[in-house]
N, C-alpha and C positions, 0 to 999 in steps of 0.2 A: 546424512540425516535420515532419519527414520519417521515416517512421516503416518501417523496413526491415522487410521480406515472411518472419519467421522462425516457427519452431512452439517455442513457451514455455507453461510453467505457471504464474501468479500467485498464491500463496496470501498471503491473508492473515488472522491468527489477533490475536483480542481477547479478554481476558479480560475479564467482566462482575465487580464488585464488589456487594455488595447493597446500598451505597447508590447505586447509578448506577442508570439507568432507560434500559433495552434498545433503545426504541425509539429514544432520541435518536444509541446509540450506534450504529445501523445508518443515521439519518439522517448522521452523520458520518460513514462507510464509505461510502454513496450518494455523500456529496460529494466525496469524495476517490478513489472508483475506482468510476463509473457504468455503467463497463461489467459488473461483476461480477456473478458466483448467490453470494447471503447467505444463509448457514445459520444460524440460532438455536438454541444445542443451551441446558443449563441453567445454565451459567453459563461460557458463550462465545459466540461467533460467529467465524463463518466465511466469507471471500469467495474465491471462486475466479474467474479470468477465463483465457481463451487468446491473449489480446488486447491487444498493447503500447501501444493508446490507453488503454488502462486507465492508462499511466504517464503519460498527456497533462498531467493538471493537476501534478501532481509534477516534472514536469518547467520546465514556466511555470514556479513557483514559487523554484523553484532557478536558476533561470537570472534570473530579475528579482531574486534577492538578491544575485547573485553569489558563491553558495556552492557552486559547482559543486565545486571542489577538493578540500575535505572532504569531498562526497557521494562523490565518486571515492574518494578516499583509503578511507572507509568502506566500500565495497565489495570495492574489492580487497583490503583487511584481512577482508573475513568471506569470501571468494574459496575454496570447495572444487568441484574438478572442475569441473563446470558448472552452479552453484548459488550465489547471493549471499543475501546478505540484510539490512534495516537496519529498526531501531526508530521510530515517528511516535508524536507524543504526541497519545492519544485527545481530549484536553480541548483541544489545538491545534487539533483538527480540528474 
């Protein structure tokens, strides 16, 4: 993947439930964007990166199902000024 030379902010925000256990759910954040700083607050986390390999495995993924389409679609449906965003299921991860 060729990964073009831009200045971005990557947030990403998880809510903790009390029967989830925090640490697995940062080992799934790990897995899915290992470029990231994980914040643990008390019943969140928080990943931030400046980094579009952060999107590397996200990207595989979508591309080996051939769901590119929708993730587009998805995007530019949540598409304000210069700011998207879409949903990952923690328990996927």
């Amino acid at each position: 993947m060729k990964i073009p030379n831009i200045s971005c902010k990557i947030e990403m925000f998880c809510s903790i439930n009390p029967s989830e256990d925090p640490e697995k759910i940062k080992k799934a954040i790990s897995n899915i964007f290992p470029q990231s700083k994980i914040k643990t607050e008390d019943f969140s986390i928080t990943a931030i990166s400046k980094d579009l390999n952060s999107f590397e495995k996200i990207y595989e993924t979508i591309h080996s199902k051939q769901s590119q389409k929708s993730y587009k679609r998805n995007l530019e449906n949540n598409l304000e000024n210069d700011s998207t965003w879409f949903y990952l299921n923690k328990q996927a991860a």
